[in-house]
C-alpha positions in Angstrom: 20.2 -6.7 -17.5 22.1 -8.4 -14.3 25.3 -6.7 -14.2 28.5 -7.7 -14.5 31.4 -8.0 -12.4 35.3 -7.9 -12.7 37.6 -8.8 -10.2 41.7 -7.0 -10.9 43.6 -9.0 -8.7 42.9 -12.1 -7.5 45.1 -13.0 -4.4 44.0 -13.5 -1.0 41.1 -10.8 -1.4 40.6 -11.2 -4.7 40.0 -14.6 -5.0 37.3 -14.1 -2.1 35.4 -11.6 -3.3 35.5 -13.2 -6.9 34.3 -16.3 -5.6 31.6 -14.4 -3.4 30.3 -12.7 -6.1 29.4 -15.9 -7.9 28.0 -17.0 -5.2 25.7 -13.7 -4.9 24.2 -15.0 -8.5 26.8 -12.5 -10.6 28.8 -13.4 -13.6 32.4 -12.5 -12.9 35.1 -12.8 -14.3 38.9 -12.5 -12.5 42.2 -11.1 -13.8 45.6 -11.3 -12.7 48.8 -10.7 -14.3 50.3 -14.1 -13.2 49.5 -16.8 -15.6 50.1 -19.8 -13.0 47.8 -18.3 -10.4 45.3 -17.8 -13.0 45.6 -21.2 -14.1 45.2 -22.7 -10.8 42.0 -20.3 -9.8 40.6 -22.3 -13.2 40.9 -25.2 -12.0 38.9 -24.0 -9.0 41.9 -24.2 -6.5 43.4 -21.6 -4.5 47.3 -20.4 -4.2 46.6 -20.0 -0.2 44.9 -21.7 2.8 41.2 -20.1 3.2 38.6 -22.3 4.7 35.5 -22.8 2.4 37.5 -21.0 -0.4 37.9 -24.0 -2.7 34.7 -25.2 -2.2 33.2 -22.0 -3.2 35.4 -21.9 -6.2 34.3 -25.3 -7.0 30.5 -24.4 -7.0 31.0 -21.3 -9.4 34.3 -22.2 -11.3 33.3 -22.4 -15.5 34.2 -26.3 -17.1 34.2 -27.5 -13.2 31.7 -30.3 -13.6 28.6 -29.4 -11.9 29.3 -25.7 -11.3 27.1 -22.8 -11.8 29.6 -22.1 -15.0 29.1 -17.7 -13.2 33.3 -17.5 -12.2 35.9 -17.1 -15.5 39.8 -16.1 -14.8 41.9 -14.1 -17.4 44.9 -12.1 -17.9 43.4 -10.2 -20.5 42.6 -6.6 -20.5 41.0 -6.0 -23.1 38.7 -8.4 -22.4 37.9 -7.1 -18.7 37.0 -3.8 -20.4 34.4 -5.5 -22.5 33.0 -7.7 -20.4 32.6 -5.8 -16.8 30.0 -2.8 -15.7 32.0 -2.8 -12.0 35.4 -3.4 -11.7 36.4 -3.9 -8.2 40.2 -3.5 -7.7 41.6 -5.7 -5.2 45.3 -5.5 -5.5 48.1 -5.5 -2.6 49.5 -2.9 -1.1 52.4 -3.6 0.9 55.0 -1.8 2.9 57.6 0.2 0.6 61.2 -1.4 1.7 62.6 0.3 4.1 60.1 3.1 4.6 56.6 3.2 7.1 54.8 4.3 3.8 52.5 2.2 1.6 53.6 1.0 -1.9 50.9 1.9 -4.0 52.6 1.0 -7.2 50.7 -2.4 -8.0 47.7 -0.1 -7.2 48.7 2.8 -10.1 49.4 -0.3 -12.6 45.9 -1.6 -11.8 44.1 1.6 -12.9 46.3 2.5 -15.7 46.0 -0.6 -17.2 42.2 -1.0 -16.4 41.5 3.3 -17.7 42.4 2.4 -21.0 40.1 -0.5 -21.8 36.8 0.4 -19.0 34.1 1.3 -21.0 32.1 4.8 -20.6 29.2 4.2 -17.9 31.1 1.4 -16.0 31.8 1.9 -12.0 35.5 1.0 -10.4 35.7 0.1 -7.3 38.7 -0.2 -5.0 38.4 -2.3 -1.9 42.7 -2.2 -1.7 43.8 -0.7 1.4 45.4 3.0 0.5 46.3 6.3 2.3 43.5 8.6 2.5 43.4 10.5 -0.6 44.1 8.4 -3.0 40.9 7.8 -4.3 40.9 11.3 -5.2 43.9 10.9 -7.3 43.1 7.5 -8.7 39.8 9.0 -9.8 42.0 11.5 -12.0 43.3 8.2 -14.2 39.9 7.0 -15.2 37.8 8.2 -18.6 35.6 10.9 -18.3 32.3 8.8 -17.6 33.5 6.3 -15.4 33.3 6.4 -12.3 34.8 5.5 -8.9 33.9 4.8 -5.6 35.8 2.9 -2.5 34.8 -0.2 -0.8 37.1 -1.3 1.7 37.5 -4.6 2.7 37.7 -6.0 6.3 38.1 -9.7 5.5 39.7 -11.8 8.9 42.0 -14.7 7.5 40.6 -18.3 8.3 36.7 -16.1 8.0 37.1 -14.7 4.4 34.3 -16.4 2.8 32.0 -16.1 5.6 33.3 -12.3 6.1 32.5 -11.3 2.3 29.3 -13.1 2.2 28.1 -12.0 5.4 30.1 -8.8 6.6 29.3 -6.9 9.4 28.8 -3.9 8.1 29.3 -2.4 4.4 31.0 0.7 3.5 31.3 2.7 -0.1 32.9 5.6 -0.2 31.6 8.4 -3.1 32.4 11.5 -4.7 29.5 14.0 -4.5 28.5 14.3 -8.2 28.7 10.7 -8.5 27.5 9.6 -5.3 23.9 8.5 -6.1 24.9 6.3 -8.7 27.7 5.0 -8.0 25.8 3.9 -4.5 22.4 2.5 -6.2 24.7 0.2 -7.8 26.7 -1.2 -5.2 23.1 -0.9 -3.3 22.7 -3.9 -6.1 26.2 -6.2 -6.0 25.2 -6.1 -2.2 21.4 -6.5 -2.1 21.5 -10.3 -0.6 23.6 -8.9 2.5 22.2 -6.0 2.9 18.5 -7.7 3.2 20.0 -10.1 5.6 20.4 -7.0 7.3 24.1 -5.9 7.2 24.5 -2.3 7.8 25.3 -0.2 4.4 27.2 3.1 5.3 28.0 5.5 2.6 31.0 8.2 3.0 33.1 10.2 1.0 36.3 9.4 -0.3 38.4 10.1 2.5 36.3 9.0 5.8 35.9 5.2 3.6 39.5 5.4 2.9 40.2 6.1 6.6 37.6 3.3 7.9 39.9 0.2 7.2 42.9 1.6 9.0 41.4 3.4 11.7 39.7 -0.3 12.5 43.3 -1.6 12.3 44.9 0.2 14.1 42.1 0.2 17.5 42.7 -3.6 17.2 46.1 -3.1 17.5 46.0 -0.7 20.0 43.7 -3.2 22.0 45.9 -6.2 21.4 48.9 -4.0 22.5 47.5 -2.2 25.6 46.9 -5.9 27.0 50.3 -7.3 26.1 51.7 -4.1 27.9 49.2 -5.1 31.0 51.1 -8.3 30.7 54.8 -6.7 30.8 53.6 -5.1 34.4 51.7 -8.4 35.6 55.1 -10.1 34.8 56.9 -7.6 37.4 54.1 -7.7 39.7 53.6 -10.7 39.7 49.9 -10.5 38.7 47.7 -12.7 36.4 46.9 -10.7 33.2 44.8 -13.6 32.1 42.3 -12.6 35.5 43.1 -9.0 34.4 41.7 -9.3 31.1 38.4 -11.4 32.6 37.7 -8.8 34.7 38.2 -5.6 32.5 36.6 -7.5 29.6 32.9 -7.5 31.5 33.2 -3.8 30.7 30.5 -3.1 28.5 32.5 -0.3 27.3 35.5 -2.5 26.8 34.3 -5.8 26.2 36.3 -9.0 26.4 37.4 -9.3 22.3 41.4 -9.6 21.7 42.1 -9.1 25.4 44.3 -12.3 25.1 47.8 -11.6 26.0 50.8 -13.7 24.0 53.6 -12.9 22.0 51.7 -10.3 19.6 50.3 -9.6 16.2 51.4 -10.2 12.7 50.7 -10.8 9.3 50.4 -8.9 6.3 47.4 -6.0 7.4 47.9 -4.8 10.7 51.5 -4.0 11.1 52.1 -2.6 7.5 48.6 -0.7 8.3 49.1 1.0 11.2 53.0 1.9 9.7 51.6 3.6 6.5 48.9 5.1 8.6 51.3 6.8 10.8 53.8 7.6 7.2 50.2 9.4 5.6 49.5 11.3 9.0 52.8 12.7 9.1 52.2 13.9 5.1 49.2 15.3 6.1 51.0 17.2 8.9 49.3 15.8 11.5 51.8 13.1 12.7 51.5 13.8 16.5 47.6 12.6 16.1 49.2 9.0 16.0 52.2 9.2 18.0 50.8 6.5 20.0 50.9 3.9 17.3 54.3 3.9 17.1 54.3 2.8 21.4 52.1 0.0 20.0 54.1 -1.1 17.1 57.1 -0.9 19.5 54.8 -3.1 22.5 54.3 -5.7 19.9 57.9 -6.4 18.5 58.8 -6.5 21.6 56.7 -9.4 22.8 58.7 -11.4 20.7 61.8 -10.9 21.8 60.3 -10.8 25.6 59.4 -15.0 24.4 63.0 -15.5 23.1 64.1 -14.2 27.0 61.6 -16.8 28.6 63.1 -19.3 26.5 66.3 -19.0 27.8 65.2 -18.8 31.4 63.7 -22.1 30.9 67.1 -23.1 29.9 68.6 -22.1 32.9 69.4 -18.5 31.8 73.2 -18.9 29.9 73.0 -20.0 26.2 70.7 -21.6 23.3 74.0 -23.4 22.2 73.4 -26.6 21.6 69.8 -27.0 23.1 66.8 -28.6 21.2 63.4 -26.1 21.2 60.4 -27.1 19.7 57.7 -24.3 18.0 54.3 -25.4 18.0 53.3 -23.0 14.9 54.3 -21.1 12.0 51.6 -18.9 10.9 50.7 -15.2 12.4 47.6 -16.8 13.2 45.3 -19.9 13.1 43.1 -21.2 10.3 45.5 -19.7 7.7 49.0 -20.8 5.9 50.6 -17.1 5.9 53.9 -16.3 7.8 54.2 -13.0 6.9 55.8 -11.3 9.6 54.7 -14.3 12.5 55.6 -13.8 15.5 56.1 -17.6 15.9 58.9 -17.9 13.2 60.4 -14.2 14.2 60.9 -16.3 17.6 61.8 -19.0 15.7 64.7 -17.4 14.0 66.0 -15.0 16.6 66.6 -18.5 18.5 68.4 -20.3 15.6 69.9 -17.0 15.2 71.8 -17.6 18.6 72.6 -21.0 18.4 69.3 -23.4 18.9 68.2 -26.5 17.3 65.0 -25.5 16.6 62.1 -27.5 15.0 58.7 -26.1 13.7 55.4 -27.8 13.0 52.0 -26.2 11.9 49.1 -27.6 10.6 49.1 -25.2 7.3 51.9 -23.2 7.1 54.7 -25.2 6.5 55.6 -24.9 2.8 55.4 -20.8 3.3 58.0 -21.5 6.6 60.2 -23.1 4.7 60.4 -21.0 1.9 60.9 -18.0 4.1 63.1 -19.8 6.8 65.0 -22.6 5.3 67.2 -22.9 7.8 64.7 -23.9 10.4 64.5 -27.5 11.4 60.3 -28.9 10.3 58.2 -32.0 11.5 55.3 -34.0 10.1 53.7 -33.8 13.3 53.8 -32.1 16.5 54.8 -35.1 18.2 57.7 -35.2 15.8 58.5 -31.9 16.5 58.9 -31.7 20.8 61.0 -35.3 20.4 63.8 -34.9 22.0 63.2 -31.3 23.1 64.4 -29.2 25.9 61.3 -26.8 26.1 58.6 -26.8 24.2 56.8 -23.1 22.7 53.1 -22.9 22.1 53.2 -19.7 19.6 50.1 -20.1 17.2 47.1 -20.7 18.6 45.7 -23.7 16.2 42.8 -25.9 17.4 45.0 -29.2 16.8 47.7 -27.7 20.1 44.8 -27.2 22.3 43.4 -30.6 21.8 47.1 -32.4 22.1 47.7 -34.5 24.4 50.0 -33.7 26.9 51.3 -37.2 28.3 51.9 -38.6 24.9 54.0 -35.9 24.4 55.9 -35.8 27.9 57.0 -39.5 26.9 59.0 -38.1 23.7 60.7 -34.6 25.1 63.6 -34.5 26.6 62.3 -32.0 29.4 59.1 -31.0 29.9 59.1 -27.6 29.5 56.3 -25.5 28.3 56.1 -22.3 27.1 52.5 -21.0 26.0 53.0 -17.7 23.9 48.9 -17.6 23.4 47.7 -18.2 26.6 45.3 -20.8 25.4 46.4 -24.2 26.9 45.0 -25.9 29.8 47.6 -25.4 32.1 46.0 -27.7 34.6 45.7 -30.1 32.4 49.4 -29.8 30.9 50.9 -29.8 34.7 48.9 -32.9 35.8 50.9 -34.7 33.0 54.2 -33.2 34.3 54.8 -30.3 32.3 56.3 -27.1 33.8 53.9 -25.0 32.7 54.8 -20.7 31.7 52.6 -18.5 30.0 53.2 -15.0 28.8 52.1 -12.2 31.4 50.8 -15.1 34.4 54.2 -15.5 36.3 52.1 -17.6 38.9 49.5 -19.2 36.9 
């Protein structure tokens, strides 16, 4: 008998892998504990901005004309329990308020609640990102006869579908007397990737656990150490955009996330590397990581370093009274989340001292707003640089590459440039009379 599989949690990952699963021929059936988002998964759309989501939804979605009828939604427990043999757990685990540590709390809920209805012979899986050891303890809330193993996730936003349904390598953690089990099955949920030829690694409990954050935080450190390189080209006067050409044909290197801008955001990697550092100093092994906390430290303070080129631009005295436009609003491209984005931290610190500041982004404007009312937002980008006294490029969306620059010079009121991504042309920008400044390339 094909088995069957649950989904507890059905936000940005959970709606993913839910919709994935379909797609790898399972029945599945979602839970969350919000009635409107499950609502809105039935109708086959999404509460967020994923490419290729709701058309995967729409293929798999049950009364969706034309669907495969595989993908149901539910709040109900009880019904979870009797309908799945693997429950993957795909909850959120954010940063407790005012601590580095992770809030594991919506995690707890998720196997309390699901201990009590699983049924005996069933296999859990958590894919939520936790501080190692806690599989170990979650597996200690579960019915004797259940077991658990861990699956971490290592979906990009804007390449969730494609990441799910194609990952680059596959990772199940186990406990020993379990193990063989518990891994023949998720041999099975993942036999279609696997046989495309995606690497399947099997672990124990803590080296999965640590797999998901020990990735996060080398990206991090990467994406920091050439920011930094940018902080000494700016003194220098050296062009970390050559720099990064030239140390990226390192085989050892390589040339990925060597971009210099204003830094990294969203709701992984600086809540990751944060509880990372809060569980090493638990374990009593805190000066292992030391260094994360110079690359959290390197990345906040790209932002503020664009907030100071800003005001340069503006002759170095005040934002009072001066019109800057922000050319995005999302931590990154191909997504709608603004969770901790650089581009609106940038955004605020300047309203914060006195700028008229207007946003625009392709897909994350209703999440702005909701975040940053205060802001001033456009239609358009066009909409958004009239009338302004410098310009900032601060998410790297297709649609600002592709502008073009002399249609915009005829609306601004100076034509000032600031490109927080180092992605523009800038020959192509100056040619239509833009001063053109880029983080870490004084001369470019």
């Amino acid at each position: 008998m094909a088995l069957k599989i649950t989904v507890i949690g059905t936000g940005y990952l959970g709606a993913t892998h839910a919709a994935a699963m379909a797609e790898l021929g399972f029945e599945v059936l979602g839970l969350d504990v919000v009635p409107e988002k499950i609502e809105l998964l039935a109708s086959g759309r999404v509460p967020m901005y994923e490419p290729g989501l709701e058309e995967l939804l729409a293929k798999h979605v049950a009364g969706i004309e034309g669907s495969s009828g595989r993908l149901r939604f539910t709040t109900s427990w009880e019904e979870v329990g009797a309908f799945g043999d693997v429950h993957f757990v795909c909850v959120n685990t954010p940063q407790k308020h005012g601590e580095y540590a992770c809030d594991m709390s919506y995690v707890d809920a998720a196997f309390t609640s699901l201990s009590s209805v699983v049924r005996e012979g069933a296999l859990v899986v958590g894919k939520s990102t936790v501080p190692v050891g806690s599989a170990e303890r979650l597996a200690g809330l579960l019915p004797e006869g259940v077991e658990l193993a861990w699956n971490p996730e290592f979906l990009r936003e804007g390449f969730a579908v494609q990441d799910t349904l194609h990952p680059d390598r596959i990772v199940v953690g186990v406990r020993n007397r379990f193990g063989e089990r518990a891994e023949k099955t998720l041999r099975e949920v993942y036999a279609v990737p696997v046989g495309e030829g995606s690497p399947f690694v099997v672990t124990d409990f803590p080296t999965a656990e640590l797999v998901k954050t020990a990735a996060n935080s080398f990206l991090a450190t990467k994406i920091s150490f050439i920011n930094a390189m940018a902080e000494v080209c700016e003194a220098a006067g050296g062009d970390v955009a050559k720099l990064a050409e030239a140390i990226g044909h390192d085989d050892r290197i390589g040339a990925k996330f060597l971009r210099a801008g204003v830094g990294f955001g969203g709701g992984c990697l600086p809540k990751d590397i944060r509880a990372f550092m809060a569980r090493a100093g638990e374990l009593g092994v805190d000066q292992a990581l030391t260094f994360l906390r110079e690359i959290d430290s390197i990345n906040m303070r790209r932002r503020g370093q664009m907030v100071e080129m800003a005001r340069e631009a503006l002759g170095g005295s005040t934002f009072l009274g001066r019109r800057v436009a922000v050319l995005g609003a999302t931590f990154k491209p191909d997504s709608d989340d603004v969770r901790d984005s650089p581009a609106l931290n940038v955004a605020g610190q300047i309203h914060l001292q006195g700028g008229q500041v207007t946003v625009y982004d392709p897909k994350g404007m209703e999440n702005a707003r909701r975040l940053f009312p205060t802001l001033g937002y456009a239609d358009t980008a066009l909409d958004a640089v009239r009338g302004a006294d410098v310009v900032l490029h601060l998410t790297e969306w297709r649609e600002f590459r592709e502008l073009d620059p002399a249609e915009l010079a005829a609306v601004v009121s100076s034509p000032v440039i600031l490109d927080g991504r180092n992605a523009l042309d800038s020959e192509l920008w100056r040619a239509a009379g833009w001063t053109y400044r880029a983080m870490g390339r004084p001369r470019a």
